[in-house]
Structures are given as structure tokens and as C-alpha cells.
C-alpha positions in Angstrom: -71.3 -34.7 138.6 -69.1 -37.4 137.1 -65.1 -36.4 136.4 -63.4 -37.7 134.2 -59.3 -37.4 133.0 -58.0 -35.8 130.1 -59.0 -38.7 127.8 -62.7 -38.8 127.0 -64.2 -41.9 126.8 -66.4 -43.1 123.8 -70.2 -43.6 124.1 -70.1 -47.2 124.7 -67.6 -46.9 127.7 -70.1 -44.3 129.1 -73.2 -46.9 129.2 -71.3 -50.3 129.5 -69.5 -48.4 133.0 -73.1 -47.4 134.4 -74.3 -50.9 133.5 -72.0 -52.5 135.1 -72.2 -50.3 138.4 -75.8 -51.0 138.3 -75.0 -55.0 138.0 -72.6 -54.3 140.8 -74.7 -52.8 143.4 -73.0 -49.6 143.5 -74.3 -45.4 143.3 -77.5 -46.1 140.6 -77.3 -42.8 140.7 -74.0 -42.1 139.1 -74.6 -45.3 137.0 -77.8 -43.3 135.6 -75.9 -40.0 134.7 -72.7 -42.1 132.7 -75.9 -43.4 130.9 -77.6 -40.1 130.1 -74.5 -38.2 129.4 -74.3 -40.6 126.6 -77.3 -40.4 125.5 -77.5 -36.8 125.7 -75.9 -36.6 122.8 -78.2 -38.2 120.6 -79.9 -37.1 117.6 -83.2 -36.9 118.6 -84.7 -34.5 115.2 -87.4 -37.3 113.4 -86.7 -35.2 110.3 -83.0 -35.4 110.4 -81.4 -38.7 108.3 -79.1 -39.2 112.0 -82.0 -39.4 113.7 -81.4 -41.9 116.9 -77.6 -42.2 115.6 -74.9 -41.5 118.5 -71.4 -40.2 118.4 -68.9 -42.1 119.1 -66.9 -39.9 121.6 -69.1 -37.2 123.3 -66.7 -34.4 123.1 -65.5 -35.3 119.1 -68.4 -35.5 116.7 -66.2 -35.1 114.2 -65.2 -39.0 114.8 -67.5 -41.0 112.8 -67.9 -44.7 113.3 -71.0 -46.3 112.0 -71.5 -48.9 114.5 -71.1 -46.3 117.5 -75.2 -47.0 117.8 -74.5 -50.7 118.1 -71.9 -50.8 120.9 -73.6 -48.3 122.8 -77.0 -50.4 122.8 -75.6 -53.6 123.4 -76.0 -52.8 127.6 -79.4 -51.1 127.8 -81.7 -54.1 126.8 -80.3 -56.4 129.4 -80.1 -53.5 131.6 -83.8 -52.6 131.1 -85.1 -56.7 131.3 -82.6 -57.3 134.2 -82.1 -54.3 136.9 -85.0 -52.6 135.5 -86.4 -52.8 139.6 -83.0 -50.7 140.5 -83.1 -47.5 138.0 -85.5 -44.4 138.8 -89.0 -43.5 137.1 -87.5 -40.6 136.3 -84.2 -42.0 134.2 -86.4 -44.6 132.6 -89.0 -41.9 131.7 -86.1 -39.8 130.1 -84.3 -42.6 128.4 -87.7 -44.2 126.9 -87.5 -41.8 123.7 -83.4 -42.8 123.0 -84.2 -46.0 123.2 -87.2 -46.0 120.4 -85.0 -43.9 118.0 -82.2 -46.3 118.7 -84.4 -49.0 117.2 -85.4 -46.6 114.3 -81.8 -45.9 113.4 -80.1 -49.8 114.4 -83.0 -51.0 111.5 -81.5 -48.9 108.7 -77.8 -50.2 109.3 -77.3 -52.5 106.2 -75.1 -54.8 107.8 -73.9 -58.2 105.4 -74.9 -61.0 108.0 -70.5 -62.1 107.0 -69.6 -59.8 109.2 -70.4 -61.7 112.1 -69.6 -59.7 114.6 -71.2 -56.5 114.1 -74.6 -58.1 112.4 -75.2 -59.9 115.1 -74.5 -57.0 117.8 -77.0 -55.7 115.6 -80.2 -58.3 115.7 -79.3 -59.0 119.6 -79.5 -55.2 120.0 -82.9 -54.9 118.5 -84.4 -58.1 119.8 -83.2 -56.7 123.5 -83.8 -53.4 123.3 -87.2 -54.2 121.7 -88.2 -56.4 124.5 -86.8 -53.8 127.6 -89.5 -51.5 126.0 -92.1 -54.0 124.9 -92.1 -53.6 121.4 -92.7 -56.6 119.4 -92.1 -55.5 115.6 -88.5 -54.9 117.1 -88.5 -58.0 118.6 -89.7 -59.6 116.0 -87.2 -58.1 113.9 -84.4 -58.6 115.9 -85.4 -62.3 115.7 -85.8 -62.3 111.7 -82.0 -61.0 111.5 -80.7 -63.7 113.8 -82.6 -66.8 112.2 -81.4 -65.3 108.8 -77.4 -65.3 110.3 -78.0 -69.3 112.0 -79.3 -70.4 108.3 -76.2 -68.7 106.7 -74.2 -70.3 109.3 -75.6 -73.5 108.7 -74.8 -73.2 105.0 -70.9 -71.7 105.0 -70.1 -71.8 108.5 -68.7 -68.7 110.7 -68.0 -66.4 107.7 -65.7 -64.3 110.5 -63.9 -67.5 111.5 -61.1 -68.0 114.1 -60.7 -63.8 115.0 -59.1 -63.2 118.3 -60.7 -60.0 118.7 -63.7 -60.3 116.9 -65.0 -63.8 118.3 -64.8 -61.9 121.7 -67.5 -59.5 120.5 -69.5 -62.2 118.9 -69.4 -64.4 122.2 -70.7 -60.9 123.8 -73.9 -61.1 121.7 -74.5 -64.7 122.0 -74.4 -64.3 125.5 -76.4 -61.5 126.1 -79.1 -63.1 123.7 -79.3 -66.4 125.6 -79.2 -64.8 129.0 -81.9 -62.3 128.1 -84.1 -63.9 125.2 -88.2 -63.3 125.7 -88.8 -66.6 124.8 -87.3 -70.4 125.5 -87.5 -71.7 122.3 -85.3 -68.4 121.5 -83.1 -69.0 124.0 -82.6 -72.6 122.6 -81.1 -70.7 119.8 -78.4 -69.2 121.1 -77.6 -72.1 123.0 -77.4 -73.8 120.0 -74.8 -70.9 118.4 -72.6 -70.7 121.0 -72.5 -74.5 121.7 -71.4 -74.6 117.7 -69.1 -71.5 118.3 -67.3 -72.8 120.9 -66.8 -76.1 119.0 -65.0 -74.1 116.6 -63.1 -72.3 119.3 -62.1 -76.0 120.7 -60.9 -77.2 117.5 -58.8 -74.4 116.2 -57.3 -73.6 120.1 -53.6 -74.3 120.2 -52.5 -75.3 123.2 -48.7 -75.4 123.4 -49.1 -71.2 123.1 -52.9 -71.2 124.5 -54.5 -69.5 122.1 -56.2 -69.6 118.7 -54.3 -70.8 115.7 -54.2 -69.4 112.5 -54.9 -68.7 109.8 -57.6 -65.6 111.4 -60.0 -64.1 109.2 -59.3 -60.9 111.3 -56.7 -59.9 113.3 -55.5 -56.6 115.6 -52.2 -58.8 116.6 -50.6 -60.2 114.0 -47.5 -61.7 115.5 -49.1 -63.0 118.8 -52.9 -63.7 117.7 -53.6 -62.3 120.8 -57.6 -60.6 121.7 -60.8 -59.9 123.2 -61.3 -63.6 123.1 -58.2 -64.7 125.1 -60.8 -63.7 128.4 -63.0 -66.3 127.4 -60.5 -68.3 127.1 -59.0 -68.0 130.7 -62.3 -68.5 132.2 -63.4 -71.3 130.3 -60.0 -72.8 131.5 -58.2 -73.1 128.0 -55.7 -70.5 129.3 -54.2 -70.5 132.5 -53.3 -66.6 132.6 -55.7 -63.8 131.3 
């Protein structure tokens, strides 16, 4: 069995660990069980109004966070459409029935498509996880969500503009969605977003201190303007230290 310290770690940290011991051809075996001990702690009751909601630490259900569904999901699509020749019949038999109420519960979040981030963690989410499990009303769905976010990008531009932590999360998304998109003409789509995201990115980079400049819509750091998308930064090459 997987140890862990004294610090529990949230859902999401549980599932984006196995997936990426999967990706990195370690134990699939331990990467299976960080998976399912997250999932394990689903709501899985039809009749209950949590039904295919997750918690966001396994060992505290008294911390809510709404979006805990969302982060945990973003990893299982591509997992599913990508290394679905390295995990077990048996795990993928198991996991089939989380991921369908996952879909059931990710529809009823009532997300405004201005907050960038998390709407669109949401329609990649459902377009993925719809396609790891063939399921094209969710895919379809998942689809209507993004083309409705491009056309209110098109019209007002990135409502969550210029955020140091939150354009890493949005980069996430995009990423995920052009890498694992069913379709080409979909994947043009995303291309398209993050070829207009990173314009943004170019245009409002600083380069004397190497990172974005202000103003932010939203901010963690507000002396430095340092976050999540300072990685991108580094490996793009706008940053010579991470």
C-alpha cells in the first residue's frame, strides 16, 4: 500500500501523481491505487444531489471546494485516450462508473465562461473524459462549452487577462485539449487559443524582471507577480531560471 507523511494530499495530487507515473514508465500498479484511493471517495448514490462530486482532501470532507471534481478530472481523459494500453482490465473496469458520474456532476457546475480558468478546465474535462469512455453527448458537450468560451473571447478578449497563476492553469487545459482532441478540426481550435494566448503572454511579458506585467486580473503574489505561469515561461525561453 501507498504511504504517505503527515500531510494529506488533496484529490487532484492523488490522480495527477499516478498519471504522471504512468506517463513515466514507472509501478502502474502503484499509479492505479493513487488513482482509486481518490476516487474511492466518491459519491457514487444516483439519488444523492453530490452524486459523482469528490472531496477535495480524502481524509477532510469537511473542506469544501467546488471545483475539487474539475482538477481531479483534468488527468484521467488523457490518461484513458493516451496510456490506456498500460493500465489493467481490472482498474479500468473499476474506474468506468467514476468516470460517468464525473460527467453527470462536471455538467451541473454553472461556471460564467469569465472565469477562464476554471470554465475551461471544465469543457476540456468533459470533452476528454467523454472521449476516454466513448461517450459522444459528453463530447459533444464538452465541445459546445469551448466554442461558446472562443466566441466570448473573440468578442471581449481573455476576460481573466494577464494572471500569473491562473494563465498557468488555462495553458493546462489548452494543452491537454490540443494534444488529446478526437477530431483535427478540434484540435485546430485549440491551436488557434493558445497561438492567441500566447500572443497575449508575449505582449504583456516584461523582460527587464522576466515576467508578466501588470496590471493582473488575478493575483496570489502581489509584490513579485510571480505563478504557475512563470514554468511556461522558462521553457518557452522567456525566463532564464524557473
Amino acid at each position: 500500500k501507498v504511504k504517505f507523511p503527515e500531510s494529506i494530499p488533496t484529490t487532484r495530487d492523488l490522480v495527477n501523481c499516478g498519471f504522471a507515473k504512468i506517463m513515466l514508465g514507472e509501478d502502474h500498479t502503484e499509479a492505479q491505487q493513487l488513482i482509486l484511493m481518490a476516487f474511492d471517495k466518491q459519491e457514487m448514490n444516483p439519488a444523492s444531489p453530490k452524486y459523482g462530486e469528490l472531496p477535495w482532501q480524502i481524509s477532510k470532507p469537511e473542506i469544501i471546494n467546488s471545483n475539487a471534481l474539475e482538477f481531479s478530472c483534468q488527468a484521467i481523459g488523457p490518461l484513458w485516450i493516451g496510456y490506456s494500453s498500460k493500465l489493467d482490465k481490472d482498474f479500468k473496469d473499476t474506474m468506468t462508473p467514476h468516470i460517468s458520474a464525473s460527467i453527470d456532476a462536471l455538467r451541473k457546475h454553472s461556471i460564467p465562461v469569465t472565469n477562464t480558468s476554471l470554465y475551461l478546465l471544465n469543457a476540456v474535462d468533459i470533452l476528454l473524459v467523454g472521449r476516454a469512455i466513448q461517450n459522444e453527448l459528453a463530447m459533444k458537450d464538452g465541445l459546445a462549452l469551448f466554442d461558446l468560451w472562443l466566441d466570448n473571447a473573440r468578442l471581449i478578449g481573455i476576460h481573466e487577462f494577464d494572471s500569473p497563476t491562473y494563465y498557468g492553469v488555462t495553458i493546462n487545459c489548452l494543452n491537454l485539449g490540443y494534444r488529446y482532441a478526437p477530431t483535427d478540426d478540434i484540435k485546430d481550435k485549440f491551436k488557434h487559443a493558445l497561438d492567441n494566448l500566447w500572443t497575449e503572454i508575449a505582449a504583456n511579458f516584461l523582460p527587464k524582471r522576466e515576467q508578466l506585467a501588470g496590471a493582473h486580473s488575478r493575483s496570489y503574489d502581489f509584490l513579485r507577480g510571480s505563478g504557475n505561469v512563470d514554468a511556461y515561461l522558462y521553457v518557452e525561453g522567456f525566463r532564464r531560471e524557473q
